[in-house]
C-alpha positions in Angstrom: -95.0 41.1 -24.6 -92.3 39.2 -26.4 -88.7 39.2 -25.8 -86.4 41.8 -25.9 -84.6 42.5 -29.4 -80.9 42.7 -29.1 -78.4 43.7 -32.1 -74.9 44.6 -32.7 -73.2 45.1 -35.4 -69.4 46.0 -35.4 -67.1 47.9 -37.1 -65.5 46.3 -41.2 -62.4 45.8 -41.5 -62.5 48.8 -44.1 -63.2 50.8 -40.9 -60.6 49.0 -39.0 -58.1 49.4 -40.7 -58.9 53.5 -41.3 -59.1 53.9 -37.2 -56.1 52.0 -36.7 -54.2 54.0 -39.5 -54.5 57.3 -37.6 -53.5 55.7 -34.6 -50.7 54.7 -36.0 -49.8 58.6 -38.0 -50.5 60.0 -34.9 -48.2 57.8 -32.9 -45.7 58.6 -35.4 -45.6 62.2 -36.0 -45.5 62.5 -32.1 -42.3 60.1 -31.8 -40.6 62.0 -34.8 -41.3 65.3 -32.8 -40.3 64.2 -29.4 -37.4 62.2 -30.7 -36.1 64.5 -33.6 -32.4 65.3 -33.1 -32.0 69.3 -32.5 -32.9 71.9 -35.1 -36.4 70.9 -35.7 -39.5 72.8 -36.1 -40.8 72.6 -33.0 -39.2 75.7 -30.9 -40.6 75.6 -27.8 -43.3 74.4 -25.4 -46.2 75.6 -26.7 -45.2 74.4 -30.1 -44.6 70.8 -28.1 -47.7 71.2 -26.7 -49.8 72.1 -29.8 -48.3 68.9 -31.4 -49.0 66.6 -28.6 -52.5 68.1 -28.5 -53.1 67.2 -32.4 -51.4 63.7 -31.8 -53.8 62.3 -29.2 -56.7 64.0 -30.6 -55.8 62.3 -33.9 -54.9 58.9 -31.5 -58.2 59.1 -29.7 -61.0 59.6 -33.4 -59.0 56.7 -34.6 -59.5 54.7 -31.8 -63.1 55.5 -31.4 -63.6 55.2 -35.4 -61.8 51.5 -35.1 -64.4 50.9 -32.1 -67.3 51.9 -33.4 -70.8 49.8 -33.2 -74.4 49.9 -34.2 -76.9 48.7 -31.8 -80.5 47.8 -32.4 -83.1 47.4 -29.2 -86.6 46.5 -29.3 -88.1 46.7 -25.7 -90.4 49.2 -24.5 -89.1 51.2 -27.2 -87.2 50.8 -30.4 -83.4 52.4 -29.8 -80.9 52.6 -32.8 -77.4 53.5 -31.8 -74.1 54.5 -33.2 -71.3 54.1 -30.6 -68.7 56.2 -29.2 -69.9 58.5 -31.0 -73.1 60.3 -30.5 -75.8 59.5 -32.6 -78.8 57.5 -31.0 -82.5 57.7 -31.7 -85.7 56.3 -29.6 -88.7 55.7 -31.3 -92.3 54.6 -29.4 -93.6 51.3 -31.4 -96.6 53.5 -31.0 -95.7 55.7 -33.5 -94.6 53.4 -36.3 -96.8 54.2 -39.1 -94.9 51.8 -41.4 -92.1 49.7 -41.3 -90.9 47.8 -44.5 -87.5 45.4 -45.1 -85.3 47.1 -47.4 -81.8 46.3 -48.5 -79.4 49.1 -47.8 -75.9 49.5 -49.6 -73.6 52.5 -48.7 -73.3 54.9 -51.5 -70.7 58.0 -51.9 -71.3 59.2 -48.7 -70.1 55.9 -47.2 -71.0 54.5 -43.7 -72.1 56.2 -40.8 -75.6 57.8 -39.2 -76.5 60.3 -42.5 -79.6 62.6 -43.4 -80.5 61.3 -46.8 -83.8 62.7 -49.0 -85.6 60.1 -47.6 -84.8 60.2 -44.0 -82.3 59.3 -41.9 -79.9 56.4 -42.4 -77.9 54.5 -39.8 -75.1 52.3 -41.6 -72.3 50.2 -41.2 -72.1 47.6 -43.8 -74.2 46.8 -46.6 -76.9 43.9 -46.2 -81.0 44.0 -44.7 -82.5 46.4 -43.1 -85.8 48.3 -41.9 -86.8 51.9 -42.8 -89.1 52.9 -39.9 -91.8 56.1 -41.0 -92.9 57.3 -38.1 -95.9 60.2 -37.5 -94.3 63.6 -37.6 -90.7 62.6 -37.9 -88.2 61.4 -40.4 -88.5 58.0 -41.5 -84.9 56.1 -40.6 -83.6 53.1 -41.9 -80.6 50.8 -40.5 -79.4 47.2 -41.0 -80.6 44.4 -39.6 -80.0 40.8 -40.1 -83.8 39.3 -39.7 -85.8 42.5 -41.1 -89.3 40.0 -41.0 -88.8 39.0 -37.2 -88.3 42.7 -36.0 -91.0 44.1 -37.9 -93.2 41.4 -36.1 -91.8 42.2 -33.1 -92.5 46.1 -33.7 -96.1 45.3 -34.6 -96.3 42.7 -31.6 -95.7 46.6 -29.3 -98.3 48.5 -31.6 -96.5 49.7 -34.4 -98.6 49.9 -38.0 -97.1 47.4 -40.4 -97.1 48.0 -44.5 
């Protein structure tokens, strides 16, 4: 069996910037409430609470959109992963019934893991990619930098090639 097929790609600047952003309104609003001279809106400690609640919620999606990475693996089985957040999918070589290089560009719906008409799409930036159609599932497509080498590599473990 050939090597093991290792891929990350990170988060754009676009992205970045977004995540750290809310951080940054987060951090904000919560130093404006704790440090607002008397008289504000905030009456009491639940209110306090309520607003230091929304603040590091706010804090901790920005953070994690800032951080956030897509991972392709090719070893015993081909994983495509979307982290901190949830979004991962395994899929047995086995099963491949086709698997084509593709050039994938975000459209309105912007980045991210989306159900499209045609499957499922995993995306960070634009560039290569492979759309995967696998027997009794939806097909899924996400970027990868050497589209030719991985879909050797997934026909090297069994998958059907187009």
């Amino acid at each position: 069996m050939t090597e093991r097929w290792d891929e990350t790609f990170g988060p754009t600047l676009t992205t970045r910037l977004a995540g750290g952003g809310v951080v940054v309104l987060a951090v904000v609003v919560l130093a404006l409430v704790l440090f607002a001279p008397d008289g504000t809106n905030v009456t009491g400690p639940s209110d306090l609470a309520l607003v230091v609640v929304v603040c590091g919620a706010l804090a901790t999606l920005g953070a994690a959109l800032a951080s956030t990475r897509m991972t392709v693996r090719l070893d015993r089985l081909l994983e495509i992963r979307i982290g901190p957040f949830w979004y991962r999918r395994r899929i047995d070589p086995t099963t491949v019934t086709a698997a084509v290089a593709v050039d994938l560009r975000p459209d309105r719906s912007g980045t991210g893991a989306r159900l499209g008409r045609n499957g499922m799409v995993v995306l960070l930036d634009a560039g290569s990619g492979v759309r995967v159609s696998v027997a009794g599932m939806r097909d899924v497509a996400f970027r990868c930098d050497d589209p030719p080498r991985l879909i050797a590599a997934l026909h090297e473990r069994g998958a059907t090639v187009v």
